[in-house]
KERO-977040 format. One record per atom (N, C-alpha, C, O): atom name; x, z, y; residue number from 1. Coordinates in Angstrom, 1 decimal. Layout:
atom:px:pz:py:nr
CA:X:Z:Y:NUM .
...
// end
This chain:
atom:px:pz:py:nr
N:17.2:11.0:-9.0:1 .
CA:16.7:10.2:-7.9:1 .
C:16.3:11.1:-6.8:1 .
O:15.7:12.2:-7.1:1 .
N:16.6:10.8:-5.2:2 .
CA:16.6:11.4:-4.5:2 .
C:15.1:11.4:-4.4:2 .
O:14.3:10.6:-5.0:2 .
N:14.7:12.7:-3.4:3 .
CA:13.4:12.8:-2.8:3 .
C:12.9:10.9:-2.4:3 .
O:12.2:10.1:-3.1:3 .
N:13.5:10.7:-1.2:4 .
CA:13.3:9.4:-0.6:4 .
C:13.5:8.4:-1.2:4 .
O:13.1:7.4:-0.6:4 .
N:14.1:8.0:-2.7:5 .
CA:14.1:7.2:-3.3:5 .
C:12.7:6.9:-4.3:5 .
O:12.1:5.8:-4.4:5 .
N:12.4:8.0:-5.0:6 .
CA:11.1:8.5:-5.5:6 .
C:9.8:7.6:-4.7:6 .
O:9.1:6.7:-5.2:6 .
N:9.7:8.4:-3.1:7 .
CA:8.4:7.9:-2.4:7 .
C:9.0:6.8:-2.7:7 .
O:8.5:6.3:-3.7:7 .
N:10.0:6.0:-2.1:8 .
CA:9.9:4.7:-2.0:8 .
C:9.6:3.9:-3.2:8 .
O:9.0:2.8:-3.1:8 .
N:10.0:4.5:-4.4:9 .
CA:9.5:3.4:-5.6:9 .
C:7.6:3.7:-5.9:9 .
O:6.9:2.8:-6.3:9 .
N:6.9:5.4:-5.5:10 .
CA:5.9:5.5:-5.4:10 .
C:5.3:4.3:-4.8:10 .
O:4.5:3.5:-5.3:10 .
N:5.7:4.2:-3.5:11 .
CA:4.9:3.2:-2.5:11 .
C:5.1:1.5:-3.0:11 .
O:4.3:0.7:-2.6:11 .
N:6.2:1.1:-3.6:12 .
CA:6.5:-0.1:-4.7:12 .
C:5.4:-0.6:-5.6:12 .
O:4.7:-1.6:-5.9:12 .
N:5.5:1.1:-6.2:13 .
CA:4.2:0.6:-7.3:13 .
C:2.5:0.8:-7.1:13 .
O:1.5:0.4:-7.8:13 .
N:2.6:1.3:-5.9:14 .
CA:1.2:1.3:-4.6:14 .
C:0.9:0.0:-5.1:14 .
O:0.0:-0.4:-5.8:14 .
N:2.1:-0.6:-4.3:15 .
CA:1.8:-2.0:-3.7:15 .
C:1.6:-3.0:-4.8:15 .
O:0.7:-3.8:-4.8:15 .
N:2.7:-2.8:-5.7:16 .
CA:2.3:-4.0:-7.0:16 .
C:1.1:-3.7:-7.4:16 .
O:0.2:-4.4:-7.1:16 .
N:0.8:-2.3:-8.4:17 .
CA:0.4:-2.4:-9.2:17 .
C:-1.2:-1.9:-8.7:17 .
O:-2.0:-1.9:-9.6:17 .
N:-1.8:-1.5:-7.4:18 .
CA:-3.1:-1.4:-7.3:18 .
C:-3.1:-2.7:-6.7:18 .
O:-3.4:-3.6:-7.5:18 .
N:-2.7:-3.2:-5.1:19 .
CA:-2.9:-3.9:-4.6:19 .
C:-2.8:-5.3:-5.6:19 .
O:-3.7:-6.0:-5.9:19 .
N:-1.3:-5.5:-6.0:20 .
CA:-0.8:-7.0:-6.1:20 .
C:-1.4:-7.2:-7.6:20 .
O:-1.3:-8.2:-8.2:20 .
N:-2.3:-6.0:-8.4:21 .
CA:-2.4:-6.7:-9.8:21 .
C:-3.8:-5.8:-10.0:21 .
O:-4.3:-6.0:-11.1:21 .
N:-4.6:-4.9:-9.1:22 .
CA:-5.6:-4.9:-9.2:22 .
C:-5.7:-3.8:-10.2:22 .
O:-6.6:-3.9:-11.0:22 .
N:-4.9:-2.8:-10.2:23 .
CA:-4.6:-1.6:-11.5:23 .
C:-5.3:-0.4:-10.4:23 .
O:-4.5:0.1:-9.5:23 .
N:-6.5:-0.1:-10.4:24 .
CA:-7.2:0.8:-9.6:24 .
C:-6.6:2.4:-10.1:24 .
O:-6.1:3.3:-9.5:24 .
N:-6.9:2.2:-11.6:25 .
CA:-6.2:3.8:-12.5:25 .
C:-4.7:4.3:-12.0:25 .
O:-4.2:5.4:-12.4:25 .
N:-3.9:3.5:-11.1:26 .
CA:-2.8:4.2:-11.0:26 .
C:-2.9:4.7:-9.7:26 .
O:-1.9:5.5:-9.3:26 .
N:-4.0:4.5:-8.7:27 .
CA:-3.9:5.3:-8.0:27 .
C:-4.5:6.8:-8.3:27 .
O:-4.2:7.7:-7.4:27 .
N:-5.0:7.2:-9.2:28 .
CA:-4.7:8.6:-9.9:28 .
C:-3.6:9.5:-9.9:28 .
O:-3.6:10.7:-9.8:28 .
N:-2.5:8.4:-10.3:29 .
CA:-1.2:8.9:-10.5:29 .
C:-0.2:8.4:-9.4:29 .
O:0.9:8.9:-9.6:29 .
N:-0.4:7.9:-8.7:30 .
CA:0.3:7.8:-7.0:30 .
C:0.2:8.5:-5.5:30 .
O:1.2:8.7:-4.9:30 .
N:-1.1:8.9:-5.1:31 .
CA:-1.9:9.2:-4.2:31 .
C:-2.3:10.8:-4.5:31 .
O:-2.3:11.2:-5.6:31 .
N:-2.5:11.7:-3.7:32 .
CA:-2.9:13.4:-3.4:32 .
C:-4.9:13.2:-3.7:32 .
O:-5.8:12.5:-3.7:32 .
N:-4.6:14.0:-3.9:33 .
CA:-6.6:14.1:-4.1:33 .
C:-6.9:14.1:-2.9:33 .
O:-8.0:13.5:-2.7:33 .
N:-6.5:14.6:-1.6:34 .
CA:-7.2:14.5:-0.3:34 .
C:-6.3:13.4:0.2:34 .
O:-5.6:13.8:1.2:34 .
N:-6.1:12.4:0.0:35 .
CA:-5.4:10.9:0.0:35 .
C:-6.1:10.4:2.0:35 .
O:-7.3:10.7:2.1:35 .
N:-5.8:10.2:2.7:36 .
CA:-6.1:9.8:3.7:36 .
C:-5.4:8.4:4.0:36 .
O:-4.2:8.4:3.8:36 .
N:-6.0:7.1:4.5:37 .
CA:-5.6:6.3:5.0:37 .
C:-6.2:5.8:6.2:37 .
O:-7.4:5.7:6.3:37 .
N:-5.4:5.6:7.1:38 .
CA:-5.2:5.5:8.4:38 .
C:-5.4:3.8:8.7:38 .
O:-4.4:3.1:8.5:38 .
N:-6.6:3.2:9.3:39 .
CA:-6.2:1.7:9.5:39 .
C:-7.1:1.1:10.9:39 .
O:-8.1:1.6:11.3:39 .
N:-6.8:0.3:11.3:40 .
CA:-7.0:-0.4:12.7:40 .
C:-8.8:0.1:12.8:40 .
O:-9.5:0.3:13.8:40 .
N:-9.2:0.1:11.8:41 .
CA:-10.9:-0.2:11.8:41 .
C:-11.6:1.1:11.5:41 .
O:-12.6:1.4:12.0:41 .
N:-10.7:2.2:10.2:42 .
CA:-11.5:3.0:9.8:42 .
C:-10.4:3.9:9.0:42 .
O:-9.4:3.4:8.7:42 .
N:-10.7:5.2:8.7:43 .
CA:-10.1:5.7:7.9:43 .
C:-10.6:6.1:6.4:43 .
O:-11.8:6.2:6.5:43 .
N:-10.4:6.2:5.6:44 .
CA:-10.2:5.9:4.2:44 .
C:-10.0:6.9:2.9:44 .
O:-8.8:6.9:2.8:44 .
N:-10.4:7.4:2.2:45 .
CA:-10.4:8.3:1.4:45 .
C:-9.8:7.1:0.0:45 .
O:-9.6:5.9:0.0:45 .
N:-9.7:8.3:-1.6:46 .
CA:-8.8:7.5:-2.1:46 .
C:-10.1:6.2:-3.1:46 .
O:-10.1:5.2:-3.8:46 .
N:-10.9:6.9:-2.6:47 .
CA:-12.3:6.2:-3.3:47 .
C:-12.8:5.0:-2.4:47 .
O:-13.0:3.9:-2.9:47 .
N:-13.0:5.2:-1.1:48 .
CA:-12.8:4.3:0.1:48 .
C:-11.6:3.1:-0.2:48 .
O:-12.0:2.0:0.1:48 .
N:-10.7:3.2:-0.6:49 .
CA:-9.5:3.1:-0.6:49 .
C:-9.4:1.8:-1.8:49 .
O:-9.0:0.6:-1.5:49 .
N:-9.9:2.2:-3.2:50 .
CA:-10.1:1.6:-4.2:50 .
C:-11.0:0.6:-3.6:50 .
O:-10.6:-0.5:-3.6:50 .
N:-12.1:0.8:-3.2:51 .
CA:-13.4:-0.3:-2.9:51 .
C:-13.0:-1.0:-2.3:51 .
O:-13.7:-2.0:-2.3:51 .
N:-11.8:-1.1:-1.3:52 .
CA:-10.8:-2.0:-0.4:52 .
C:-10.3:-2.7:-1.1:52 .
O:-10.5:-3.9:-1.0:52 .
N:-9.6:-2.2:-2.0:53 .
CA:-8.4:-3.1:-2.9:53 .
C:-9.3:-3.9:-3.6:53 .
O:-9.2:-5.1:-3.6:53 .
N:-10.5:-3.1:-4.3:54 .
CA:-11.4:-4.5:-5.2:54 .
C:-11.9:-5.4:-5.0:54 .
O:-11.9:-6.3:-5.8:54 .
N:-12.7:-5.4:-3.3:55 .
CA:-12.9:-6.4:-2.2:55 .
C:-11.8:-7.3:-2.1:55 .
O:-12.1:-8.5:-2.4:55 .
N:-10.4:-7.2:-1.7:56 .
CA:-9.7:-7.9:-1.2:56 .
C:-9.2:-8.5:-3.2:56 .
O:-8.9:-9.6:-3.4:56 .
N:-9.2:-7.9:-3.7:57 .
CA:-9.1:-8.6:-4.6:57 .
C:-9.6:-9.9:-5.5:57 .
O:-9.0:-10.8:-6.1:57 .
N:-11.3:-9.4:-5.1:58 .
CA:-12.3:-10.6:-5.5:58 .
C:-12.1:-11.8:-4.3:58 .
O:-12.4:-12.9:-4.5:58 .
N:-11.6:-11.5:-3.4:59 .
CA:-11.5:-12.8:-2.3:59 .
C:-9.8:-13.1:-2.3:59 .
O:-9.4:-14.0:-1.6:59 .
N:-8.9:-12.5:-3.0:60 .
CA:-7.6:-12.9:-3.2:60 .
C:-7.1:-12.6:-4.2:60 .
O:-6.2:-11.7:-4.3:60 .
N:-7.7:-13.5:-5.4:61 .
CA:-7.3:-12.7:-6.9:61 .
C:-5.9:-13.0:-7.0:61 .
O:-5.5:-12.2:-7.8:61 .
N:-4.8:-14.0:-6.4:62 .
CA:-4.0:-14.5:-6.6:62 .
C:-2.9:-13.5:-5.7:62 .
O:-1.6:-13.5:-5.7:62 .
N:-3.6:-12.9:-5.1:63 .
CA:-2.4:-11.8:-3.8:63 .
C:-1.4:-11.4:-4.4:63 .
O:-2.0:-11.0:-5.4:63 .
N:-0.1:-11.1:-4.5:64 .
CA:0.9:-10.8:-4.5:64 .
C:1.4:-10.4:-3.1:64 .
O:1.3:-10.9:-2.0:64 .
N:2.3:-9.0:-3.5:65 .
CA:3.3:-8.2:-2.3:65 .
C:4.4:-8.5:-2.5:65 .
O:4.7:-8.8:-3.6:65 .
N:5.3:-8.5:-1.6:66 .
CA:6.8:-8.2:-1.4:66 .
C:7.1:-7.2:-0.1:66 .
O:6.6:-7.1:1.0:66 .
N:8.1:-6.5:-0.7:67 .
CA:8.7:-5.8:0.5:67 .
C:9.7:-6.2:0.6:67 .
O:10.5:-6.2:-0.3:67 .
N:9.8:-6.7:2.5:68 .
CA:10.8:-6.6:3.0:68 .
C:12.2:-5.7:2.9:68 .
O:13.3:-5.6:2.4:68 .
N:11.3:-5.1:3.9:69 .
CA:12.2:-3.7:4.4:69 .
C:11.6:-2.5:3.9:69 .
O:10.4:-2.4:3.5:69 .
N:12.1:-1.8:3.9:70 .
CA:11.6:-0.3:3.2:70 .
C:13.1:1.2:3.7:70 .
O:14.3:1.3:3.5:70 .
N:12.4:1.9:4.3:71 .
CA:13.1:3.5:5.2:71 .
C:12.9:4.3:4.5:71 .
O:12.0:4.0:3.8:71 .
N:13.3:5.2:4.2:72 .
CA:13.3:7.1:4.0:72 .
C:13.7:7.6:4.7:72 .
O:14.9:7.3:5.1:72 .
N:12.8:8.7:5.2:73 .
CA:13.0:9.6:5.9:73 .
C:12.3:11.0:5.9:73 .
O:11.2:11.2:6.4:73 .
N:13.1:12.1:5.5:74 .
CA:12.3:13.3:5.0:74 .
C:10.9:13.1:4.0:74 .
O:10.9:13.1:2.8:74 .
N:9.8:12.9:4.8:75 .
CA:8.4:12.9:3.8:75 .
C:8.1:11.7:4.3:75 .
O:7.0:11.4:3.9:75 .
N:8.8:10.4:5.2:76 .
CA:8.2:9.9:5.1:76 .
C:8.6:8.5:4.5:76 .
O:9.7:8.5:4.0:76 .
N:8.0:7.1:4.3:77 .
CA:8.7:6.0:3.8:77 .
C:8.1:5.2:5.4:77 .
O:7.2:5.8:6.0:77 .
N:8.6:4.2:5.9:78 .
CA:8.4:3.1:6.3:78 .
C:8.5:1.6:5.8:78 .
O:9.7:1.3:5.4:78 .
N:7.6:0.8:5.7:79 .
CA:7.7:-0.7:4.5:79 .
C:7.4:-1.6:5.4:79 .
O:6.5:-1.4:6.3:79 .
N:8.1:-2.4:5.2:80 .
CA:7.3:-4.4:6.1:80 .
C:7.1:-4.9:4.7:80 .
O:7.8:-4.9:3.8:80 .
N:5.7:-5.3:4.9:81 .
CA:5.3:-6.2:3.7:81 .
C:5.0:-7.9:4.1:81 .
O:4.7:-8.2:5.2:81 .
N:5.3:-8.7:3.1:82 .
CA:4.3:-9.6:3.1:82 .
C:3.6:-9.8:1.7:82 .
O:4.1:-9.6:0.6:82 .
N:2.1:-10.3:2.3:83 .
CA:1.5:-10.7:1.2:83 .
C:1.0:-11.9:1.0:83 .
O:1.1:-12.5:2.1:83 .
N:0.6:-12.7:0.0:84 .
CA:1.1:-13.8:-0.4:84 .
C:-0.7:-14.0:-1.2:84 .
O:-1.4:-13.2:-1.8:84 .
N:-0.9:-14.9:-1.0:85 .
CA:-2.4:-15.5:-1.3:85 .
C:-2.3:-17.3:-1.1:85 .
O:-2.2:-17.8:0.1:85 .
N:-2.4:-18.1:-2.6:86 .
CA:-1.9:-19.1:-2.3:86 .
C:-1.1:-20.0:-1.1:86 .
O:0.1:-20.2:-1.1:86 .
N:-1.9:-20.5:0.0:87 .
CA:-0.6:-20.9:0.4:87 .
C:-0.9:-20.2:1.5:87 .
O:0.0:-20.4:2.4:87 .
N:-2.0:-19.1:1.9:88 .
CA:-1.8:-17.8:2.7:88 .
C:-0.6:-16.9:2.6:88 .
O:0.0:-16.5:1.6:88 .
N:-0.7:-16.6:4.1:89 .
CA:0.7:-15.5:4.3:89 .
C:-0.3:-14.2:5.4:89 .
O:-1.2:-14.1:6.2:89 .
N:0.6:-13.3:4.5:90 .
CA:0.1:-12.0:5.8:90 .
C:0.8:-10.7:6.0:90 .
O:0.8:-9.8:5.1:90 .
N:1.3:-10.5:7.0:91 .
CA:2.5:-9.8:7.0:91 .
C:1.6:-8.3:7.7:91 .
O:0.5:-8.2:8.4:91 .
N:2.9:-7.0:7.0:92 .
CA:2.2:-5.7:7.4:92 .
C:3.2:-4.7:8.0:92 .
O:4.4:-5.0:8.3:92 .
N:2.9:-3.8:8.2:93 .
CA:3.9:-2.4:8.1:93 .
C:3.0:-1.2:7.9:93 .
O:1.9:-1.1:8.2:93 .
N:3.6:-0.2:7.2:94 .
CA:2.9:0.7:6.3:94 .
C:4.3:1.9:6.8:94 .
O:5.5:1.8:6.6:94 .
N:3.7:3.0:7.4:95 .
CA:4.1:4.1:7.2:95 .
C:3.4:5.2:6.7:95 .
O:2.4:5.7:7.2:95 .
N:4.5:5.6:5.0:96 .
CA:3.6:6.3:4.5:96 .
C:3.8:8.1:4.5:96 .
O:5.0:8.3:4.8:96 .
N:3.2:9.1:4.3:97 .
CA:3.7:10.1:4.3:97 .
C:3.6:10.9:2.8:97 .
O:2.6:10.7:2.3:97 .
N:4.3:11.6:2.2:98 .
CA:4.1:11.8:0.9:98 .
C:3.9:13.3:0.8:98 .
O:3.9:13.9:1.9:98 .
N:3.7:14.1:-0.3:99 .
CA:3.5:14.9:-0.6:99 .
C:3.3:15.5:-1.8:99 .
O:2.3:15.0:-2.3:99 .
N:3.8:16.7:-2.7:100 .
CA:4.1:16.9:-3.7:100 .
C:4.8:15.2:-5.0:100 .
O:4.6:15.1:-6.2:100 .
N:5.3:14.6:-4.1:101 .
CA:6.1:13.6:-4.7:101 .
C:5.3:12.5:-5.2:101 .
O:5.6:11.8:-6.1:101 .
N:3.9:12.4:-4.2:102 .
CA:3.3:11.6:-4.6:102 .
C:2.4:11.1:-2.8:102 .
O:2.5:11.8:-1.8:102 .
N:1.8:9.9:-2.9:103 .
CA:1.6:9.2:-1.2:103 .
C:0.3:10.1:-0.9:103 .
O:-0.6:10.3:-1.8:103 .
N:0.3:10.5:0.2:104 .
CA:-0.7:11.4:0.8:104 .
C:-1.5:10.7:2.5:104 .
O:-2.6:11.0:3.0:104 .
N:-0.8:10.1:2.9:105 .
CA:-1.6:9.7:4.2:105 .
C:-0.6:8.5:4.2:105 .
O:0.4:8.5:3.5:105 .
N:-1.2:7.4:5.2:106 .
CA:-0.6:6.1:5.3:106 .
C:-1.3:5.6:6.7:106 .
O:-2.4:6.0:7.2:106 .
N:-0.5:4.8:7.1:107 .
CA:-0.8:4.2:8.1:107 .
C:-0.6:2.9:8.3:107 .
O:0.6:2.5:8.6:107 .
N:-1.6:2.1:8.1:108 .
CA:-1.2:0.7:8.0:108 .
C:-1.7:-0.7:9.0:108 .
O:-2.9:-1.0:9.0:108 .
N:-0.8:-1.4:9.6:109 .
CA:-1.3:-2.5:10.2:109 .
C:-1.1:-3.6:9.4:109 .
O:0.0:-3.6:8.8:109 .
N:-2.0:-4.8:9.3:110 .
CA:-1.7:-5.9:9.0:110 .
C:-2.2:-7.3:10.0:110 .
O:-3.3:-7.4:10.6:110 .
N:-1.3:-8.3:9.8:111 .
CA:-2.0:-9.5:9.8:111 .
C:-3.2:-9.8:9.4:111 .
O:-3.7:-9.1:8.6:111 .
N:-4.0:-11.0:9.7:112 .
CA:-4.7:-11.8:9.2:112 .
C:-4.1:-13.0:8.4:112 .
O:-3.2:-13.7:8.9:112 .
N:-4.8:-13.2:6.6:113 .
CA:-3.7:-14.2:6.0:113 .
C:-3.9:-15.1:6.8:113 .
O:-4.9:-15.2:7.3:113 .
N:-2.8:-16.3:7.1:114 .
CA:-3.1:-17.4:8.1:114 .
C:-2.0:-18.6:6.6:114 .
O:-1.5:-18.2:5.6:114 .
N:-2.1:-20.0:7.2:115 .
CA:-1.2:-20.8:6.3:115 .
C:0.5:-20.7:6.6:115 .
O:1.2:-20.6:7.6:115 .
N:0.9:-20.8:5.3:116 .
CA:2.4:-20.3:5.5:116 .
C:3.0:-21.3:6.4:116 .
O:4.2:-21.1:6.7:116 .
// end
């Protein structure tokens, strides 16, 4: 599997498996120990980062991701997401940057969920 194929299934299972199912332990095995996240309001460490996902989790236990679209390019990935919260919708884009073969900085904008 190529470099760029790799980040891209890394940032996949970002998305399912902390976000869409609430699996905090894999960001252990996804994310750099100096993990940086980049977002409209604040920036984010990987501990910062978890307290996010469990917040949005208790107010959208039902969230599910899909990606659209998804890029490689050298270190980095670019993703369109949408996310999915009963009959809420909320669409994103995430460019991520990786490092030793795992997500190291990210940059992410999203929507507000609104009705589909």
């Amino acid at each position: 599997m190529s470099d760029g194929e790799h980040n891209k299934e890394v940032f996949r299972r970002y998305g399912e498996e902390a976000w869409g199912r609430g699996n905090l332990a894999v960001l252990q095995d996804l994310l750099t120990d100096d993990f940086v996240g980049h977002t409209g309001l604040r920036n984010r460490d990987r501990q910062q980062l978890a307290e996010d996902i469990r917040a949005y989790r208790e107010r959208h236990p039902d969230m599910t991701f899909e990606i659209v679209d998804q890029l490689a390019a050298g270190d980095r990935v670019a993703t369109r997401l949408i996310a999915r919260s009963g009959e809420r919708v909320a669409t994103g884009l995430n460019i991520s940057r990786f490092a030793e073969r795992r997500l190291a900085e990210e940059w992410a904008v999203w929507t507000d969920f609104e009705p589909e």
